[in-house]
N, C-alpha and C positions, 0 to 999 in steps of 0.2 A: 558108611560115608553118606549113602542116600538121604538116611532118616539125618544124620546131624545139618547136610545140607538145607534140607527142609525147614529144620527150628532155626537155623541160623534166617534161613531168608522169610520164615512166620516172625524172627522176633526185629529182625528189620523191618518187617510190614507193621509190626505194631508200636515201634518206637519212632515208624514214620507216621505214622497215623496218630500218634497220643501227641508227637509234635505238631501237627498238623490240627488237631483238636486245640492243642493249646494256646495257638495263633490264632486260631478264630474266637477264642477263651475273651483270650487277649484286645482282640481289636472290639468286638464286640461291647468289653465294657470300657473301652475307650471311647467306642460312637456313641455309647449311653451316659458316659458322662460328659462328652460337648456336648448332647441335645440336652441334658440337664441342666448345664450350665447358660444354653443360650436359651431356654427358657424361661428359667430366671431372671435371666438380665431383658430377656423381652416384656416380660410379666409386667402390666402395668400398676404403681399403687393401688391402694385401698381409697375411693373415696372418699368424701370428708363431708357431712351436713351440719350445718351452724345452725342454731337458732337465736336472736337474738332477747335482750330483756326488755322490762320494761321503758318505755319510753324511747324507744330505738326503733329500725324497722330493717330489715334484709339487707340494704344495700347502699346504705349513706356509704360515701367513700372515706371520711375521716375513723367510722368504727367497723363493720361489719363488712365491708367493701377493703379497707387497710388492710386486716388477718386476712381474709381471702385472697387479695393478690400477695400478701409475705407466704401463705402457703402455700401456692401457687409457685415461686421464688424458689421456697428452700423443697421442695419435693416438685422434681423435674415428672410434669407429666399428671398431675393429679387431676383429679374433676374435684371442683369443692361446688357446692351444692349449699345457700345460705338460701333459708328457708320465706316464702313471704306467706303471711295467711291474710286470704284478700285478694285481690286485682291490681293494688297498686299499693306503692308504699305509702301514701297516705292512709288507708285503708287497714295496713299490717301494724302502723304505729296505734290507732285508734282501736284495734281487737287486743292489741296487749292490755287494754282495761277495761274494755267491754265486750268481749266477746267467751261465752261463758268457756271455757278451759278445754272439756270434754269435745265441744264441737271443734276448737283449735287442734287438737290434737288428732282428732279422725280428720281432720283436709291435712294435716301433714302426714298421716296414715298413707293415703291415698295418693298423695303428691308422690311419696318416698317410691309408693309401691306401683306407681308408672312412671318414672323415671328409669328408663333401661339401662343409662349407667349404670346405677345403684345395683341391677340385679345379685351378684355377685355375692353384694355385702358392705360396709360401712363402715365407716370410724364416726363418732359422733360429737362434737363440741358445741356446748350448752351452756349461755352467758346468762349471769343472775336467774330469773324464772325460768329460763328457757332453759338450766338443767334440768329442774323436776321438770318441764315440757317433755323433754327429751329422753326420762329417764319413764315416764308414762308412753313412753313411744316403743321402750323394747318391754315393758311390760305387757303392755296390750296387741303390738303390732312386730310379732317375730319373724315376719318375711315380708322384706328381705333382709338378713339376718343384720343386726349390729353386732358390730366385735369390740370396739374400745369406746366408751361413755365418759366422756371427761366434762366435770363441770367446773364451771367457776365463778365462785359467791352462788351457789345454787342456795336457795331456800329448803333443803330435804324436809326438815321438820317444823317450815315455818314460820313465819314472825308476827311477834306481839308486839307491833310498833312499827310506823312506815315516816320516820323521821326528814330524809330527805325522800322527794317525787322527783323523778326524771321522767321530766312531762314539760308540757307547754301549763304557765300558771293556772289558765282557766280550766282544762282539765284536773291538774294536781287539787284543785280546789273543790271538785265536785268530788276525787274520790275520798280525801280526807274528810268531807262532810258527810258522807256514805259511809265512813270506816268507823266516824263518830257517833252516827246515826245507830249503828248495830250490825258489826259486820257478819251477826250470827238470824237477822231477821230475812225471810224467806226474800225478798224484794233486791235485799241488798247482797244474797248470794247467788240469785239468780243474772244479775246485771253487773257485777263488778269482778273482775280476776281476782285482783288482792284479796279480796273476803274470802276467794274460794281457796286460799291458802294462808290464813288466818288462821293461829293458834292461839287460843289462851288456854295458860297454865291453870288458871283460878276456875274454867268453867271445862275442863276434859272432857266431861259429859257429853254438854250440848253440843262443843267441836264434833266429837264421834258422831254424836247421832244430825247431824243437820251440815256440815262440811262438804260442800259438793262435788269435790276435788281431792284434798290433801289429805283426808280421813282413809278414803277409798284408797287411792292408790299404795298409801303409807298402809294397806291392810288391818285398821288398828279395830275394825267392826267384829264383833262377834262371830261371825261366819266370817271366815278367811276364804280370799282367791288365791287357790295351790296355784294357779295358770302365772299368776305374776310373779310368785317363788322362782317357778321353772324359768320361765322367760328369763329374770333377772339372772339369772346362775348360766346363762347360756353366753352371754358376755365373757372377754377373754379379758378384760381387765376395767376396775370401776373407779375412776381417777377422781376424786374429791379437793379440789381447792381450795382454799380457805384464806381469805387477806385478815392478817391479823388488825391490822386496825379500819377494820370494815365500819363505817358509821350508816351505812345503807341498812343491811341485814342484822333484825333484830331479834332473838340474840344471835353473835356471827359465827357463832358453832353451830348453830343448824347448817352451812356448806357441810360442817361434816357428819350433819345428822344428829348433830350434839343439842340439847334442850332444854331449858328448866325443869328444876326436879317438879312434881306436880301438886298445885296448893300456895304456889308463890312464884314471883317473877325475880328471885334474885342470884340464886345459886343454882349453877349450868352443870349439868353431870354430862361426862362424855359418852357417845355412843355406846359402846360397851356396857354401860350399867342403865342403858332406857331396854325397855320390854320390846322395842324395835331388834333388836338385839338379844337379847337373852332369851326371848320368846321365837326369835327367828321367824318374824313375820312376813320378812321380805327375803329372806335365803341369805342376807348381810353376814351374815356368822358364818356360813356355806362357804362366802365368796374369800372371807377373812381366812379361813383355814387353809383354802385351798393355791392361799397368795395373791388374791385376786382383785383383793382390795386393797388402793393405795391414797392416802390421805396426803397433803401437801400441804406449805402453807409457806404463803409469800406477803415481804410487807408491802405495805402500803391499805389502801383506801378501799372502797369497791370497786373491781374491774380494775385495778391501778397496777399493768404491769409492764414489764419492756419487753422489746422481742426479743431478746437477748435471753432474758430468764422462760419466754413461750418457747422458742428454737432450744433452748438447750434440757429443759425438763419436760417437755410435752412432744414438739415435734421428732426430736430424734429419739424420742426413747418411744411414742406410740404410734407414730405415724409414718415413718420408713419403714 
């Protein structure tokens, strides 16, 4: 009777104990998932840096100033971050066409990378130039990280033709006389944006070798930069807009990297069959495979969209 005594009050000790393990089992990943839960809901958005295009500047309230505070609106809590390069916004509108590209882009480098918002990391929105801007920014400048790159009416590969200027006349005037002049002469790509993302199909050559921008970054030079590959492929998603009846962006498949075949300015092959692509010069194929790349395309004009169509295919799908 002793010994049965014994197993009877050891297996009471251990079916009190296994119960008593399993309450604390229990509460245990209960307090672990309210602190999980109310971490999340603490957790503040993902920042937001805008840059904007040509003939614009940071902070007018009718365009660059409007998305910022509708972002502001539909994501409780955000820091948006619309970029100025310069000291003042007159100053930011005048570097959109004379301020050589490379130097634009290392003071947004710099801006981005002491802004201790930003530490964290990024969502990125990039209007007309101000995507490839932006898209030369997670290339070259990968901390602090960007995570979503979305552009709209970007120039990725270019234009051969600057039809309408959003500019003040006397400006539009000097750069169309510049783009006339030769937008491939060392004077006129040293001093003007536009030039420095000028494509002609009919001269590929001297684009590559004389481009002081869009050649480079697009990797299309004989020695390839693997750093802008990796950089590019480090993005969690590369959102490409495209306004179908764009008359700004010439041709307006370049938003999506799309381009004249080479040797003539009239038949546009899409992405996929340029050597940007198939050559995997920029990890674009990487990003494609891996679901990472998303093409859009909305009508209207350049930049012509409503917030209705921005809040419903941009904000909530990459910016919540």
């Amino acid at each position: 009777m002793a010994v049965l005594k014994v197993n009877i009050r050891k297996l009471l000790f251990e079916r009190t104990a296994a119960s008593s393990l399993q309450r604390t089992m229990t509460l245990a990943v209960i307090v672990a998932a309210f602190l999980l839960v109310t971490a999340v809901s603490a957790k503040e958005p993902t920042p937001v840096v805008m840059w904007h295009g040509m003939g614009d500047s940071c902070c007018l309230p009718f365009s660059m100033g409007a998305i910022k505070e509708e972002l502001e609106k539909q994501v409780a809590g955000v820091y948006v971050r619309s970029l100025e390069i310069g000291s003042s916004v007159i100053q930011d509108t005048l570097n959109g066409f004379f301020m050589p590209i490379d130097a634009q882009v290392e003071e947004a480098c710099q801006k981005i990378a002491a802004d201790e918002s930003l530490q964290g990391g990024y969502n990125a929105m990039g209007f007309s130039q101000g995507g490839q801007f932006l898209r030369a920014v997670a290339q070259r400048c990968p901390s602090p990280p960007m995570k979503n790159l979305i552009t709209f009416g970007g120039q990725h590969q270019g234009v051969f033709g600057l039809p309408h200027c959003l500019g003040t006349k006397g400006v539009c005037e000097v750069v169309k006389k510049l783009l006339d002049y030769g937008a491939y002469e060392s004077f006129v790509q040293s001093h003007l944006v536009q030039a420095q993302y000028w494509h002609d199909p009919l001269k590929q050559q001297q684009y590559v070798e004389v481009s002081q921008f869009l050649a480079d970054i697009n990797n299309e030079r004989d020695v390839k930069n693997e750093t802008y590959k990796e950089n590019l492929n480090k993005l969690e998603n590369l959102v490409l807009v495209m306004f179908s009846n764009d008359t700004m962006v010439v041709p307006r498949e370049s938003s999506h990297f799309g381009f004249y075949a080479l040797g003539q300015d009239q038949v546009v092959v899409p992405l996929q069959q340029t050597p940007i692509y198939t050559e995997d010069y920029l990890g674009l194929k990487q990003l494609d495979a891996d679901g990472k790349l998303t093409m859009l395309e909305t009508e209207g004009d350049h930049l012509q969209f409503s917030i209705d169509w921005l809040v419903e295919n941009i904000v909530n799908v990459y910016l919540k």
